[in-house]
PyMOL Python script that loads the backbone (N, CA, C, O; Angstrom):
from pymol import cmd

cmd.read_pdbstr("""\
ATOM      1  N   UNK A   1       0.836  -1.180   0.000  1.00  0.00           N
ATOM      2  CA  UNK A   1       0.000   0.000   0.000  1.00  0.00           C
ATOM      3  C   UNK A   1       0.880   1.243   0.000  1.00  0.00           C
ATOM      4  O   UNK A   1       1.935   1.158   0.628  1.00  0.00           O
ATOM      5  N   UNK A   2       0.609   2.310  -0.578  1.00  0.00           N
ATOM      6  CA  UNK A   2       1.148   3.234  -0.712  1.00  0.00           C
ATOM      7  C   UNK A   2       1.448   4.578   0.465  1.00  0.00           C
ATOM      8  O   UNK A   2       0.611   4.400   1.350  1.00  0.00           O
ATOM      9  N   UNK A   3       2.128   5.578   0.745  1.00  0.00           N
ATOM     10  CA  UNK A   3       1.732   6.121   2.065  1.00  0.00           C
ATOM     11  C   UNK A   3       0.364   7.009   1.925  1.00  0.00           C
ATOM     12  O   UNK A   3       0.072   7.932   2.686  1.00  0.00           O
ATOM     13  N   UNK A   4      -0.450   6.549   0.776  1.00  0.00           N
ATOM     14  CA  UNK A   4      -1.709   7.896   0.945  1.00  0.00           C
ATOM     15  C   UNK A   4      -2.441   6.852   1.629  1.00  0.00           C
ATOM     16  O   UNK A   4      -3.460   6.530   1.018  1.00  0.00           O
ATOM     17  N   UNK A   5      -2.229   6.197   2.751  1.00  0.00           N
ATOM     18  CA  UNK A   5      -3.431   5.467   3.150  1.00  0.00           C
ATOM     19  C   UNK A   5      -4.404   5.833   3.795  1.00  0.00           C
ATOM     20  O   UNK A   5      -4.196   6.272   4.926  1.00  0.00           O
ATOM     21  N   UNK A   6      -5.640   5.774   3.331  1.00  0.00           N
ATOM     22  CA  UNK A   6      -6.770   6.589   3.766  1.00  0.00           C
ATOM     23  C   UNK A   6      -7.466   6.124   5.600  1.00  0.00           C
ATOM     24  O   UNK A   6      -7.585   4.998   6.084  1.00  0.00           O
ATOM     25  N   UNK A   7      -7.734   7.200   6.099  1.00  0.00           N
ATOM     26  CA  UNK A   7      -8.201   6.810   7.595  1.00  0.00           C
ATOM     27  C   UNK A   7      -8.899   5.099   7.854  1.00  0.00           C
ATOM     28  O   UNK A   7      -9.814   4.733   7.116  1.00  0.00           O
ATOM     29  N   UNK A   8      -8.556   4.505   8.549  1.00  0.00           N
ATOM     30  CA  UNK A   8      -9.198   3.444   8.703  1.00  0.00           C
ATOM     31  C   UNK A   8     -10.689   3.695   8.345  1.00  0.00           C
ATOM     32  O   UNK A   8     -11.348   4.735   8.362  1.00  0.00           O
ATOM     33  N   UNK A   9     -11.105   2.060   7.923  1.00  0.00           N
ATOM     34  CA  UNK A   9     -12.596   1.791   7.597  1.00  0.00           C
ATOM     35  C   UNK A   9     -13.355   1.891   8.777  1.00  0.00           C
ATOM     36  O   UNK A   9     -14.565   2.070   8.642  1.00  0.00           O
ATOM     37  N   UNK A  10     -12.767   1.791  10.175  1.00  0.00           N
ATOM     38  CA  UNK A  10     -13.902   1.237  11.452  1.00  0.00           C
ATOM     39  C   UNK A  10     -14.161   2.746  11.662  1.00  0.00           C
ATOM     40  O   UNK A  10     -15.335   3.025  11.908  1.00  0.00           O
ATOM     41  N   UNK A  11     -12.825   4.305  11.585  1.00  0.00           N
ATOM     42  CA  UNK A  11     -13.526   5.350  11.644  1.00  0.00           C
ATOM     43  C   UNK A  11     -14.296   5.817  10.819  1.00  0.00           C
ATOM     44  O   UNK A  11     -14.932   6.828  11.117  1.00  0.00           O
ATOM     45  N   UNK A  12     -14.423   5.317   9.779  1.00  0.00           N
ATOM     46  CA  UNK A  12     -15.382   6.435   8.828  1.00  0.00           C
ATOM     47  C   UNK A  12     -16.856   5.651   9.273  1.00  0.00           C
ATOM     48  O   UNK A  12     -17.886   6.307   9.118  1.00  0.00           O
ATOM     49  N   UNK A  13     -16.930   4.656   9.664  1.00  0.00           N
ATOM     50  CA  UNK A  13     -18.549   4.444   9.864  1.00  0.00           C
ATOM     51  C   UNK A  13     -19.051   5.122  10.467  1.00  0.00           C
ATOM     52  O   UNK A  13     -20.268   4.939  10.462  1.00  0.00           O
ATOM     53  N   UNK A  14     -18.532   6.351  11.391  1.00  0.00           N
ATOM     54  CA  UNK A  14     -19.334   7.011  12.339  1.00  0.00           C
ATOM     55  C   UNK A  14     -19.845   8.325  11.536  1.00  0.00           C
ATOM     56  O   UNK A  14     -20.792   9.102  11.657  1.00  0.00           O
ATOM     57  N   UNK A  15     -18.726   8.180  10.640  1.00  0.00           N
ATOM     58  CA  UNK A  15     -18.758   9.762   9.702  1.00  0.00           C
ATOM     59  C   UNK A  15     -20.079   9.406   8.867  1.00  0.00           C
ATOM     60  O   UNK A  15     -20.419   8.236   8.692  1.00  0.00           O
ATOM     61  N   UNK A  16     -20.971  10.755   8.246  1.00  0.00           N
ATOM     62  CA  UNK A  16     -21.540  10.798   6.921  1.00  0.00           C
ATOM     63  C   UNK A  16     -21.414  12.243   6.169  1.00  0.00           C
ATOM     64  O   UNK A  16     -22.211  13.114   5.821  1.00  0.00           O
ATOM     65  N   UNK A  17     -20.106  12.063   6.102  1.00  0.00           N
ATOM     66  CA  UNK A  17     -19.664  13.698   5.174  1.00  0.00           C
ATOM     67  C   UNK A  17     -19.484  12.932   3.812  1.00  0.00           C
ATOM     68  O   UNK A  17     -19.719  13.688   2.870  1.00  0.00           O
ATOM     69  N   UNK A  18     -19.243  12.046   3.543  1.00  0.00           N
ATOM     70  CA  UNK A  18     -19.230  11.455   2.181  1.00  0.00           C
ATOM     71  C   UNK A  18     -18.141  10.707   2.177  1.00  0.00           C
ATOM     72  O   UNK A  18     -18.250   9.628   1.594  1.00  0.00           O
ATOM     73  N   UNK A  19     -16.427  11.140   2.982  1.00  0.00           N
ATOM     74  CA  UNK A  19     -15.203  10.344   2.139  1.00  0.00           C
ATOM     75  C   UNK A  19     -15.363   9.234   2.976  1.00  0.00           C
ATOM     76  O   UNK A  19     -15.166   9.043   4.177  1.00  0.00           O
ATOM     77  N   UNK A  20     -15.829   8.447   1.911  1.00  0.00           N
ATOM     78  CA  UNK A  20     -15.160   6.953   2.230  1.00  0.00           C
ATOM     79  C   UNK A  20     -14.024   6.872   2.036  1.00  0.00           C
ATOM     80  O   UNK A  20     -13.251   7.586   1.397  1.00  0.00           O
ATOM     81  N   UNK A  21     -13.799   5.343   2.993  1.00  0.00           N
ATOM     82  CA  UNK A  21     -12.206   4.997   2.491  1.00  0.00           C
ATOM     83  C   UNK A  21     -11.832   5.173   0.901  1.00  0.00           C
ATOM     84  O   UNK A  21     -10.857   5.789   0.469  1.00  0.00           O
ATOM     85  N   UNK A  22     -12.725   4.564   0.213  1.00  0.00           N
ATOM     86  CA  UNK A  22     -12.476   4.217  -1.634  1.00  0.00           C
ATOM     87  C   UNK A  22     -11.811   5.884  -1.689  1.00  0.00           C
ATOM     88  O   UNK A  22     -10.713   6.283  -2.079  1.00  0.00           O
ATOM     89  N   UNK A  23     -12.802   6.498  -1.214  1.00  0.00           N
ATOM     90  CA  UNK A  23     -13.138   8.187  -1.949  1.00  0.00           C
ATOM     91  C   UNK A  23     -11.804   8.994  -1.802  1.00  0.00           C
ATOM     92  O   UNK A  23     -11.231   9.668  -2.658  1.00  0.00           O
ATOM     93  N   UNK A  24     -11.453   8.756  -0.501  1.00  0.00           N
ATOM     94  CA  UNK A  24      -9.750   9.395   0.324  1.00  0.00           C
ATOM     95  C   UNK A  24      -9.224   8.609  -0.842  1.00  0.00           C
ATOM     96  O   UNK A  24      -8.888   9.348  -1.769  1.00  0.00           O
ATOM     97  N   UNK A  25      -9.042   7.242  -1.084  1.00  0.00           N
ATOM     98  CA  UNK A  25      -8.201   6.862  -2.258  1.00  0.00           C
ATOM     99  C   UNK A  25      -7.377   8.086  -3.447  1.00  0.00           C
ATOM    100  O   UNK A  25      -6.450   8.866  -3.665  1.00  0.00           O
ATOM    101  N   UNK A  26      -8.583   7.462  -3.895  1.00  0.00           N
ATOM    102  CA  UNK A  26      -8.635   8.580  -5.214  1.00  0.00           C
ATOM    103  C   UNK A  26      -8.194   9.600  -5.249  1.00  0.00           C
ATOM    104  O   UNK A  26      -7.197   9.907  -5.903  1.00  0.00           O
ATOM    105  N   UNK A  27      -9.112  10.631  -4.266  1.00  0.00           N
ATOM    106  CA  UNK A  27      -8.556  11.879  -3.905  1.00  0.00           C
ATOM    107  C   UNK A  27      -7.009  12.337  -3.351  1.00  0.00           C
ATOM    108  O   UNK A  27      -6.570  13.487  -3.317  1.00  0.00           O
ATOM    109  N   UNK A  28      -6.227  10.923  -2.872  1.00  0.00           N
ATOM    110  CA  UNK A  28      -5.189  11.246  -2.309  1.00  0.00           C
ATOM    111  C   UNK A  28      -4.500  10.818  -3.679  1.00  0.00           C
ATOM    112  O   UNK A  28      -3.695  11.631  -4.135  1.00  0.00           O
ATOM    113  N   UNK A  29      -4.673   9.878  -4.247  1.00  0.00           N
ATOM    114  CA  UNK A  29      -4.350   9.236  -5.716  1.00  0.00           C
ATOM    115  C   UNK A  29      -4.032  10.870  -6.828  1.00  0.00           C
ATOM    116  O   UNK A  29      -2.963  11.258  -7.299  1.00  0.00           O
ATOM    117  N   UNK A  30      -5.176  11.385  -6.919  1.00  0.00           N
ATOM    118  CA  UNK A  30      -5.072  12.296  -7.854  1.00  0.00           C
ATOM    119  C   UNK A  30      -4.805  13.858  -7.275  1.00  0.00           C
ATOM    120  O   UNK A  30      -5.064  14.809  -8.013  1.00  0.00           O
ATOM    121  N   UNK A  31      -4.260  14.080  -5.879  1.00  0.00           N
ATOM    122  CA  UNK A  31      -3.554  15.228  -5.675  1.00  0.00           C
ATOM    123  C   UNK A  31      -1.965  14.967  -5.600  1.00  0.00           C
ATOM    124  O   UNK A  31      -1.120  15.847  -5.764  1.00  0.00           O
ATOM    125  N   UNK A  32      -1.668  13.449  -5.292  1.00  0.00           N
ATOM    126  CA  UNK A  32      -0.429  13.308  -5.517  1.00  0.00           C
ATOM    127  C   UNK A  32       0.082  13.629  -6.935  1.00  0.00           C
ATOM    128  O   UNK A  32       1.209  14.102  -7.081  1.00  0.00           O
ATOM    129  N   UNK A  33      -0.476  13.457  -7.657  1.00  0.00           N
ATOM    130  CA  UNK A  33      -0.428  13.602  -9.624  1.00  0.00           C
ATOM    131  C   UNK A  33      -0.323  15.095  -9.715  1.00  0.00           C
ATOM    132  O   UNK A  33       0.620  15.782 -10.106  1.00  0.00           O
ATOM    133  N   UNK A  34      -1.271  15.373  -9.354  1.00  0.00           N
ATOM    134  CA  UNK A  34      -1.631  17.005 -10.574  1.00  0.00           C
ATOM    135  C   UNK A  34      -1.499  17.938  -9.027  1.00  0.00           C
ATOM    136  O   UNK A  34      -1.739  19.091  -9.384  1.00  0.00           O
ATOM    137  N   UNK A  35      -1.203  17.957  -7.343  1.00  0.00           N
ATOM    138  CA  UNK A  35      -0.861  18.827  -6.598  1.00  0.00           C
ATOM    139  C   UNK A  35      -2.007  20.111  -6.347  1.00  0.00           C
ATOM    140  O   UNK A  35      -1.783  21.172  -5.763  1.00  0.00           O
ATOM    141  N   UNK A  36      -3.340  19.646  -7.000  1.00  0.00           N
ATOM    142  CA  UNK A  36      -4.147  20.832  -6.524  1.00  0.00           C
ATOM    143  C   UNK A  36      -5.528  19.970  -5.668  1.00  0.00           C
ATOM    144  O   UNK A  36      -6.130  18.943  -5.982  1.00  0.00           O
ATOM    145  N   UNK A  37      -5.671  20.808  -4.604  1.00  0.00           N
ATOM    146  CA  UNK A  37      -7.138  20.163  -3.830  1.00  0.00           C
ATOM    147  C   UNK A  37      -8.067  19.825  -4.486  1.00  0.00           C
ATOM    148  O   UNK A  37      -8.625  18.741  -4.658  1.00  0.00           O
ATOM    149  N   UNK A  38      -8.298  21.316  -5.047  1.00  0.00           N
ATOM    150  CA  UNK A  38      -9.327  21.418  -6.016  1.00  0.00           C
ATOM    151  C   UNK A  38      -9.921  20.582  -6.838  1.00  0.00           C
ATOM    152  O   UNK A  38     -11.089  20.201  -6.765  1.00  0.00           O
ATOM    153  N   UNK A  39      -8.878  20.198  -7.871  1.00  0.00           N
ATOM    154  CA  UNK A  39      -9.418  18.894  -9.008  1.00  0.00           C
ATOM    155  C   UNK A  39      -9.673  17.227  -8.712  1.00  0.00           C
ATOM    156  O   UNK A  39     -10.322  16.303  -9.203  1.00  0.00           O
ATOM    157  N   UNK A  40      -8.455  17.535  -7.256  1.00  0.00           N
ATOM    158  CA  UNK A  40      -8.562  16.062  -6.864  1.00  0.00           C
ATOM    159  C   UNK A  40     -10.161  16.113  -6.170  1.00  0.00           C
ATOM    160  O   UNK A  40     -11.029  15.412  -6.690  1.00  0.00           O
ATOM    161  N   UNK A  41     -10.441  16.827  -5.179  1.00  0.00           N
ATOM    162  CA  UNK A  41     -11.960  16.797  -4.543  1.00  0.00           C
ATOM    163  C   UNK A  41     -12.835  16.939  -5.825  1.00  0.00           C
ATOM    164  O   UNK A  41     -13.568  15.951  -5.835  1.00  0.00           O
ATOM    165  N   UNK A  42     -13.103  17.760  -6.964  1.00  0.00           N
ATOM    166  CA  UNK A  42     -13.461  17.648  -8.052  1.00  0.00           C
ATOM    167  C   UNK A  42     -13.706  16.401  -8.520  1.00  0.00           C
ATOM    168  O   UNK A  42     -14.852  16.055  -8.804  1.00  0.00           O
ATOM    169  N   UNK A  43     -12.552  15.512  -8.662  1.00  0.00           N
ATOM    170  CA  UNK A  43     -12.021  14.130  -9.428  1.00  0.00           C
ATOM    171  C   UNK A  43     -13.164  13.442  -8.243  1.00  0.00           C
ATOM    172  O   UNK A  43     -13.539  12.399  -8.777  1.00  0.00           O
ATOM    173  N   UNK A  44     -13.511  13.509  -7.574  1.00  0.00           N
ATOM    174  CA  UNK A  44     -13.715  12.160  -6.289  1.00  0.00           C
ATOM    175  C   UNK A  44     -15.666  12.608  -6.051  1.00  0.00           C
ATOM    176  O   UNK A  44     -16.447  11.895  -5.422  1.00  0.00           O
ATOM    177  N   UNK A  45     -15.997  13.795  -6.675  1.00  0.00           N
ATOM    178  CA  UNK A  45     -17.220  14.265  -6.695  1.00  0.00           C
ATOM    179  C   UNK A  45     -17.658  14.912  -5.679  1.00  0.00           C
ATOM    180  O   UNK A  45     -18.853  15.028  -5.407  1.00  0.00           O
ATOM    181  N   UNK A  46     -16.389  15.557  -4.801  1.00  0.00           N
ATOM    182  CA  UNK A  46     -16.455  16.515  -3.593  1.00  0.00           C
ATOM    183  C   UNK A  46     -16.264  17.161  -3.629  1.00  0.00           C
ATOM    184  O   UNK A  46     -15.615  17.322  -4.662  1.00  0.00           O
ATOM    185  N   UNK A  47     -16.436  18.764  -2.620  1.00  0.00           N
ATOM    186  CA  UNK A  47     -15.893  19.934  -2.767  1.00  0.00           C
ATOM    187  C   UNK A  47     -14.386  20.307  -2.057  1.00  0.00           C
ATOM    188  O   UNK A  47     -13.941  19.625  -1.135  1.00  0.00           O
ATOM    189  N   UNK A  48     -13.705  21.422  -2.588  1.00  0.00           N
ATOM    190  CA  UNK A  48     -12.593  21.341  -1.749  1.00  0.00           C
ATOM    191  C   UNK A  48     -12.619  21.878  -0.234  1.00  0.00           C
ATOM    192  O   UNK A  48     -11.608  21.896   0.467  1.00  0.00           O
ATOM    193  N   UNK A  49     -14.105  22.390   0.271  1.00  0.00           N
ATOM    194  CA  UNK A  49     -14.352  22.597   1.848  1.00  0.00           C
ATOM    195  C   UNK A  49     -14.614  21.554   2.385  1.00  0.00           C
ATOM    196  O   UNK A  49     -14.521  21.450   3.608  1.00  0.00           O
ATOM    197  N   UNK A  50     -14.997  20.552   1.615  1.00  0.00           N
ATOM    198  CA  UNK A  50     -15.286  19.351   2.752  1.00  0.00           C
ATOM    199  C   UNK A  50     -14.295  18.642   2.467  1.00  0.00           C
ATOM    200  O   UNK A  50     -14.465  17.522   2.949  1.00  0.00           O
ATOM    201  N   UNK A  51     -12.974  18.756   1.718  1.00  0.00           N
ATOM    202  CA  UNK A  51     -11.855  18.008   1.960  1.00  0.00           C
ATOM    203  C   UNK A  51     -11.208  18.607   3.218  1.00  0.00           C
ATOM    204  O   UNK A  51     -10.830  17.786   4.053  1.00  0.00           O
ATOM    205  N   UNK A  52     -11.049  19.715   3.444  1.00  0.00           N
ATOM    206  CA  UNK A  52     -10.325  20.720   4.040  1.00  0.00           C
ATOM    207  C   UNK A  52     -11.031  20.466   5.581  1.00  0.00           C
ATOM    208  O   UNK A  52     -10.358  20.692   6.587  1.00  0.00           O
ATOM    209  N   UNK A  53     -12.357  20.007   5.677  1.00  0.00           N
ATOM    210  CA  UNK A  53     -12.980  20.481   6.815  1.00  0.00           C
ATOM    211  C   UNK A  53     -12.717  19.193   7.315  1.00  0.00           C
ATOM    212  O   UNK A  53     -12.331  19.044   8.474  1.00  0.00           O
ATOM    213  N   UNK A  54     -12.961  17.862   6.232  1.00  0.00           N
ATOM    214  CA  UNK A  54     -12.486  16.650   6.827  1.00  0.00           C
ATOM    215  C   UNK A  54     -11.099  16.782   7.263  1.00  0.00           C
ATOM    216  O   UNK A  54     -11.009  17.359   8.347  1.00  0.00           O
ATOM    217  N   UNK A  55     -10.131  16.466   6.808  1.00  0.00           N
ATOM    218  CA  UNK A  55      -8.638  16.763   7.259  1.00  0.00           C
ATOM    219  C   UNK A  55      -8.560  17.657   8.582  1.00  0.00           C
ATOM    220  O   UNK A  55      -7.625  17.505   9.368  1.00  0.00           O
ATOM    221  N   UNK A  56      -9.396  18.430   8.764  1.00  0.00           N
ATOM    222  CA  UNK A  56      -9.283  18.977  10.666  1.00  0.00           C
ATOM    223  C   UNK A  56      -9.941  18.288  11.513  1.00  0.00           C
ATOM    224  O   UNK A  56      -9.552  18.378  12.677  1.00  0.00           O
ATOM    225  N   UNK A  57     -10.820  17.623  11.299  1.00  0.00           N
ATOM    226  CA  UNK A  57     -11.417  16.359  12.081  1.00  0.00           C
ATOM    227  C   UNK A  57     -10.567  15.627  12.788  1.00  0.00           C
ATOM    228  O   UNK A  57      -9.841  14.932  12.077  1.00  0.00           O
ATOM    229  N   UNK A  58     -10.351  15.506  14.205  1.00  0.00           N
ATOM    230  CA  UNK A  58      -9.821  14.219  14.714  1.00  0.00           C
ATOM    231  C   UNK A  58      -9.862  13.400  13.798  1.00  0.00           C
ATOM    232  O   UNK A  58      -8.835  13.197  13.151  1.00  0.00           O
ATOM    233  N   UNK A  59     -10.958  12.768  13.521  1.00  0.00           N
ATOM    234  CA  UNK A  59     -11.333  11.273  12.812  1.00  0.00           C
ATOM    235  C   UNK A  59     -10.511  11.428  11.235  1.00  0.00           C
ATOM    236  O   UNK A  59     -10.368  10.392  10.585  1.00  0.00           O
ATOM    237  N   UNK A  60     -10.093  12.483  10.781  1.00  0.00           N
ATOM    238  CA  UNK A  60      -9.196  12.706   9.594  1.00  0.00           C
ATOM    239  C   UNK A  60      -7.850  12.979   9.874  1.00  0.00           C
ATOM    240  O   UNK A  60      -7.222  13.792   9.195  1.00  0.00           O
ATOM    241  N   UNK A  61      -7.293  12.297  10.929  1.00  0.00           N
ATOM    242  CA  UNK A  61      -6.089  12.894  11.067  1.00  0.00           C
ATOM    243  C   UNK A  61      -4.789  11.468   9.888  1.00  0.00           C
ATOM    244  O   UNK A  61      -3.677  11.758   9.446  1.00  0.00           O
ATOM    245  N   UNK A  62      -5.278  10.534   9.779  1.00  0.00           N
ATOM    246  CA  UNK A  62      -4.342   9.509   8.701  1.00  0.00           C
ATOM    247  C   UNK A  62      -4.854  10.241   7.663  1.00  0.00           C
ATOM    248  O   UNK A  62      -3.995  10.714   6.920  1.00  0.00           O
ATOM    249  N   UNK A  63      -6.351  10.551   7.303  1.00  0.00           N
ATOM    250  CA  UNK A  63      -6.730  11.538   5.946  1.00  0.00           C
ATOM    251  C   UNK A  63      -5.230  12.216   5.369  1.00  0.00           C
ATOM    252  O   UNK A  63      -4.502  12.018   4.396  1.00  0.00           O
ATOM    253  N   UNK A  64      -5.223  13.573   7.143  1.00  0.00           N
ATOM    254  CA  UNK A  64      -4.419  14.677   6.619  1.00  0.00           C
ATOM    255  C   UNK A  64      -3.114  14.064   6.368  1.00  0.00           C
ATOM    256  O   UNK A  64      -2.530  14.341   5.320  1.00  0.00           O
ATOM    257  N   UNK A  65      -2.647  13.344   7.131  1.00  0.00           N
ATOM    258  CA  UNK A  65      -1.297  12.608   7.109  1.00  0.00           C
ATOM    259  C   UNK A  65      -0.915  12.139   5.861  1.00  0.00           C
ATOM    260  O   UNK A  65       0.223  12.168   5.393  1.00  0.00           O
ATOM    261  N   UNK A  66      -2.034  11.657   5.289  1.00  0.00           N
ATOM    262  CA  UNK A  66      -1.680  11.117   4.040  1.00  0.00           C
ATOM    263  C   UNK A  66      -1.981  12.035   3.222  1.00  0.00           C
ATOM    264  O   UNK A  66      -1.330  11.715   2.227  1.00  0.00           O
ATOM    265  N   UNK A  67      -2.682  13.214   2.907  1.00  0.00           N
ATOM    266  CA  UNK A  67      -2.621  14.443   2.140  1.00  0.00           C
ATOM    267  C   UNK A  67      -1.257  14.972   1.983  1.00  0.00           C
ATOM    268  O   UNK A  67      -0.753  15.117   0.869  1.00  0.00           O
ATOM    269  N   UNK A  68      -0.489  15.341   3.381  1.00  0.00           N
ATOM    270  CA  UNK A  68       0.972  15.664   3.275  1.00  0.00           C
ATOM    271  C   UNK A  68       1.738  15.217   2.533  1.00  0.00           C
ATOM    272  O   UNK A  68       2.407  15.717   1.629  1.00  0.00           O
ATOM    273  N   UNK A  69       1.570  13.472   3.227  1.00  0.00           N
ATOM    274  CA  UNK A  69       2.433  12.892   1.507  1.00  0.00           C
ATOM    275  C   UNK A  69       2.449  13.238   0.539  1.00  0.00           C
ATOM    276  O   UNK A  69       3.428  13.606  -0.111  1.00  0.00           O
ATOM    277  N   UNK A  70       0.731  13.168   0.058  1.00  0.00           N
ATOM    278  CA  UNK A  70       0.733  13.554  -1.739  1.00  0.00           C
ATOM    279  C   UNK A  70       1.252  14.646  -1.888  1.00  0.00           C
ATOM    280  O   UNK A  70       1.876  14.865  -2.927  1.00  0.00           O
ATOM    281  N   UNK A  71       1.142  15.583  -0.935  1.00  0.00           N
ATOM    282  CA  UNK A  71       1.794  16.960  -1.548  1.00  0.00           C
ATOM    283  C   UNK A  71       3.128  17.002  -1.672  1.00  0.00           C
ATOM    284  O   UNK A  71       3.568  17.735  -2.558  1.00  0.00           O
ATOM    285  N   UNK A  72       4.106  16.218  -0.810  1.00  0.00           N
ATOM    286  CA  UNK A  72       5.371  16.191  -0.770  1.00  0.00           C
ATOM    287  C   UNK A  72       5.555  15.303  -1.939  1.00  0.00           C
ATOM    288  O   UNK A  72       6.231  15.866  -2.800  1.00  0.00           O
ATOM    289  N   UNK A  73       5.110  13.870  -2.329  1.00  0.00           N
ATOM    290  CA  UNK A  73       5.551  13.472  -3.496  1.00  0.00           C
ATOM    291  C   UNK A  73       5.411  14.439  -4.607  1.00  0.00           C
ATOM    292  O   UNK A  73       6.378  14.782  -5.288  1.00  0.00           O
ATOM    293  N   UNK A  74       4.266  14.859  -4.784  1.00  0.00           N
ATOM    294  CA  UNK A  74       3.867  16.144  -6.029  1.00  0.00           C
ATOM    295  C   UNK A  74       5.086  16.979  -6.184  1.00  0.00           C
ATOM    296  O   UNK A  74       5.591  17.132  -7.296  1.00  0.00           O
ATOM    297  N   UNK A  75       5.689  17.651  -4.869  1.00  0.00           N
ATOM    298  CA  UNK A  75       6.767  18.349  -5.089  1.00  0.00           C
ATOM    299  C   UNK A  75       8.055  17.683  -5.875  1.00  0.00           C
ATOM    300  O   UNK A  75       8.646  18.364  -6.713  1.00  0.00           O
ATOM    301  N   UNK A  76       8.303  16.887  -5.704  1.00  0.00           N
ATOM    302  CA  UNK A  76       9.771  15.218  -5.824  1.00  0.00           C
ATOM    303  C   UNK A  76       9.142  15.061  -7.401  1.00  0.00           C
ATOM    304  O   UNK A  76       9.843  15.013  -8.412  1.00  0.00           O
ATOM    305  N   UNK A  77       7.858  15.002  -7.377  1.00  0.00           N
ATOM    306  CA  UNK A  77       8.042  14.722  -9.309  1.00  0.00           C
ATOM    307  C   UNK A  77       7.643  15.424  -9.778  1.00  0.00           C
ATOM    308  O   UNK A  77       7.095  15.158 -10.848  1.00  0.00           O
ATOM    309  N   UNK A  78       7.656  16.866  -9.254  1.00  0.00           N
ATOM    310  CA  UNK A  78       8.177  18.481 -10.253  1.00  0.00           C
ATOM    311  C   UNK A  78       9.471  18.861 -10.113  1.00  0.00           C
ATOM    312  O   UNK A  78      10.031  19.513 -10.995  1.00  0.00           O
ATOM    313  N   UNK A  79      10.174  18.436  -8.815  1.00  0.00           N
ATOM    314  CA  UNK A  79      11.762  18.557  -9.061  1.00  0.00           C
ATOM    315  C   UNK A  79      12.190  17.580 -10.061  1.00  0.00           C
ATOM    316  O   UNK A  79      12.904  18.013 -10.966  1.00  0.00           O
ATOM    317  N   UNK A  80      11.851  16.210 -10.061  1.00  0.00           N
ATOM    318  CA  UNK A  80      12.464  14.929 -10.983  1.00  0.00           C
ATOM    319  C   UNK A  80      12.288  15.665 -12.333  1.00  0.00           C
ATOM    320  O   UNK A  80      13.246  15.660 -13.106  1.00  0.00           O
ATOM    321  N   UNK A  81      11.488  16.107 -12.577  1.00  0.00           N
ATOM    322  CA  UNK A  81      10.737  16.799 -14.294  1.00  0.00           C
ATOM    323  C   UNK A  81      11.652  18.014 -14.493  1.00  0.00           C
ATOM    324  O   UNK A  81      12.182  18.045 -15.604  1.00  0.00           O
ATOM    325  N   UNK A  82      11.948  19.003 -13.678  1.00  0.00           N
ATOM    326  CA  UNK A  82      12.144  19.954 -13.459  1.00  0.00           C
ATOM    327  C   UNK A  82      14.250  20.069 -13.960  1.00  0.00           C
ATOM    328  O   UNK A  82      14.840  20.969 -14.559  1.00  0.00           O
ATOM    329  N   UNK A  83      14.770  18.811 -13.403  1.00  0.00           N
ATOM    330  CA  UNK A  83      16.124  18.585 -13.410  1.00  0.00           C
ATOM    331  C   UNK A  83      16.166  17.394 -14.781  1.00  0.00           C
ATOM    332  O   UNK A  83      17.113  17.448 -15.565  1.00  0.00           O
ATOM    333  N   UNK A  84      15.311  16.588 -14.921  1.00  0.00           N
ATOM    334  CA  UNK A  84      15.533  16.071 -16.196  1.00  0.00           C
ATOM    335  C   UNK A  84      15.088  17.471 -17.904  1.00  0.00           C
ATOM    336  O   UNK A  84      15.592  17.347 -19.021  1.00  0.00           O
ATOM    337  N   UNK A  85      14.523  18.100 -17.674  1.00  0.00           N
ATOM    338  CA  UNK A  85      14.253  19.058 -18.587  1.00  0.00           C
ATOM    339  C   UNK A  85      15.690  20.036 -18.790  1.00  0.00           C
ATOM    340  O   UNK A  85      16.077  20.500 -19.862  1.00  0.00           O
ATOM    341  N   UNK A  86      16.161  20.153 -17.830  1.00  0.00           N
ATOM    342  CA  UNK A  86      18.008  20.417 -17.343  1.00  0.00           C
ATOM    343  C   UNK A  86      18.693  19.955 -17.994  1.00  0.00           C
ATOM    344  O   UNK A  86      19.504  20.521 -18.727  1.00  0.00           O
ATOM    345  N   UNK A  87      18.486  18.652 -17.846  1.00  0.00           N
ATOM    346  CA  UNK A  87      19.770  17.490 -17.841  1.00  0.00           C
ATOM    347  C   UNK A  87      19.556  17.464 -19.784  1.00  0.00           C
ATOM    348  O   UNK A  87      20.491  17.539 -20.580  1.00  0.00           O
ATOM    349  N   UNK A  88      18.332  17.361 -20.082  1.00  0.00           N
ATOM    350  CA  UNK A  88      17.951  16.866 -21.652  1.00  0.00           C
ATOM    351  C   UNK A  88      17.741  17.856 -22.399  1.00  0.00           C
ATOM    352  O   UNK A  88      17.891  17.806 -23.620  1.00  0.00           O
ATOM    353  N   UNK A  89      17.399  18.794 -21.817  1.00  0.00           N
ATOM    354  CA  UNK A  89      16.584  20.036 -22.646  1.00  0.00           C
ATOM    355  C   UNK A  89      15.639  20.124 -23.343  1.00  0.00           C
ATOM    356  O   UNK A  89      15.306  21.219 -23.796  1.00  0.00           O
TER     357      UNK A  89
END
""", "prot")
cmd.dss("prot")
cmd.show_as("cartoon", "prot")
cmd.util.cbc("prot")
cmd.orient("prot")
């Protein structure tokens, strides 16, 4: 499994804001890629306030944890792109 792992399944049963485990997937899936909230909550059929509002939740704290990741990988493969465009021109 990858580090976007989404909050355990036994916490979200208490939740009904919408992210399921599947849903954090995705959403952590496609901000690691493209680095914006926006499209990824977009991509997953959510808004980017209820990503944002989940992630301050106690019960979203592996959510946010794993949001960090994606953002830090996002950064690592715009530097990788960034120094091969360097290196090749």
């Amino acid at each position: 499994m990858s580090s976007h792992t989404p909050a355990p399944q036994r916490q979200l049963r208490h939740q009904h804001n919408g992210w399921t485990q599947e849903r954090q997937r995705r959403f952590l899936e496609h901000l690691a890629l493209h680095g914006s909230v926006s499209a990824a909550a977009r991509w997953v059929g959510m808004t980017r306030q209820s990503a944002y509002l989940f992630r301050r939740q106690p019960h979203g704290s592996a959510f946010a944890a794993a949001w960090d990741a994606a953002l830090a990988d996002t950064g690592q493969v715009f530097e990788d792109m960034a120094l091969d465009r360097l290196l090749e021109g």
